[in-house]
N, C-alpha and C positions, 0 to 999 in steps of 0.2 A: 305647787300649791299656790292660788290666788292673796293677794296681800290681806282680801279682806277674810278668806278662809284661814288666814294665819295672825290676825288679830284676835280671830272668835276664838281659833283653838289655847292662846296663848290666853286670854282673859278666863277661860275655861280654866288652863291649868292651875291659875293663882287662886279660882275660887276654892276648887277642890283644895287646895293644897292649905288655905287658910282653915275650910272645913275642918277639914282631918287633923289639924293640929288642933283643932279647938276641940275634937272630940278626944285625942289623943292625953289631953292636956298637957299642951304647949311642948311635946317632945319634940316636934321638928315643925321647922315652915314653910311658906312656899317657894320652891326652887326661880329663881328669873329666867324667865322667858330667855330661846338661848339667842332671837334677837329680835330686836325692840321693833312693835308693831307701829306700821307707818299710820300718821294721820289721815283723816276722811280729807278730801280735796274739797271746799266749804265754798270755795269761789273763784273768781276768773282776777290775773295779772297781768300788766300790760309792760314786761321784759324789755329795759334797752339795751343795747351794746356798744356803750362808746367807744370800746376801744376796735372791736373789729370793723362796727358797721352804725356809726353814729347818726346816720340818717335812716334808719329801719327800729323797727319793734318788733315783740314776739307776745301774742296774746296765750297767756298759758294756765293752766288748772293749779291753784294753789292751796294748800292749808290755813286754815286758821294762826297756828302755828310760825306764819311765813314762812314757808318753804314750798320748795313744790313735789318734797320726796314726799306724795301721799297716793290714796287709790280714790277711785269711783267704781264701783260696781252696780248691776242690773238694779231699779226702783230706787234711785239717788235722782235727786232732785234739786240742782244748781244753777248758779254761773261756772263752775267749774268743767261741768257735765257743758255748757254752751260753747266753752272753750275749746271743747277735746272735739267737740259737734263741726266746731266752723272751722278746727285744723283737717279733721276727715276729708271734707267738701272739701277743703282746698289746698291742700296735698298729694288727697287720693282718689276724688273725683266723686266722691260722694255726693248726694242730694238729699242728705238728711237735714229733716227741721231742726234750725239754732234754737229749739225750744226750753235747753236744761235739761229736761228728762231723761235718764238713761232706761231706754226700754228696749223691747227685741232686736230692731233696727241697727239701733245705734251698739248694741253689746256682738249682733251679728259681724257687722264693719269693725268690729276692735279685732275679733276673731280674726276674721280677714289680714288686719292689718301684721297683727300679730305672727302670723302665717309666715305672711310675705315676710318682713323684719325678722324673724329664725327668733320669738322668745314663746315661750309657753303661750299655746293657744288657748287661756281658758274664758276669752272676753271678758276680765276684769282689769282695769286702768291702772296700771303702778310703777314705781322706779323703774324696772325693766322694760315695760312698753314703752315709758315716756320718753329712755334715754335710746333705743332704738329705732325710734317713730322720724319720720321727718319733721320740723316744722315748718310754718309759715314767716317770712320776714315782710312787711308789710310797711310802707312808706310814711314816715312820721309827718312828712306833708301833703300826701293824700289819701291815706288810708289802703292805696292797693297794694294786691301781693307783688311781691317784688320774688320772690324765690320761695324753694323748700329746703331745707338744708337739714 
């Protein structure tokens, strides 16, 4: 199940569940999600690592939140979605536009990647594809990539 298909079902269950207790009157409530729906990925982070590689960065899709355990899915509209765009192209060869927008393209190439990487192929963006994915480490004094790791 996609992270963002497992947010809607989990918001779903709490509605219902608030429902029915109110129609119930107040005999039972909504059970918690059995786990906590990750945030929408809202913009792009610029990751350093002093400790392994203090002269590199990593440009990566973040939440609101600060974190980067979130999703993007197909009609998201970011810096986040830019970020996932320019690690594609330059991990995986891609030449997709760094436009933000996550449309067929860019949802086709996650499938893709996803593929390759062994996690559920459903082209939507989340903790599993991110931690499988390669990234880009790119030169804190010139901008180029320097690896995928």
């Amino acid at each position: 199940m996609s992270d963002g298909t497992r947010k809607t079902r989990a918001r779903s269950a709490s509605v219902v569940g608030i429902l029915l207790s109110g129609l119930m009157g107040g005999g039972f409530a909504a059970a918690p999600a059995a786990t906590a729906a990750t945030a929408p990925c809202t913009r792009a982070v610029t990751l350093y690592n002093k400790v392994t590689d203090p002269t590199s960065y990593k440009y990566v899709p973040y939440a609101a939140a600060n974190t980067s355990s979130c999703y993007l899915d197909r009609g998201m509209s970011n810096s986040g979605v830019t970020a996932l765009q320019k690690n594609l192209n330059s991990c995986y060869g891609y030449k997709l536009a760094t436009d933000g927008v996550y449309g067929e393209l860019t949802e086709s190439a996650v499938v893709a990647v996803q593929k390759r990487v062994g996690v559920k192929a459903d082209g939507d963006y989340g903790p599993h594809t991110r931690d499988a994915m390669k990234w880009a480490n790119y030169s804190l004094s010139t901008g180029a990539r320097i690896s995928c790791t």
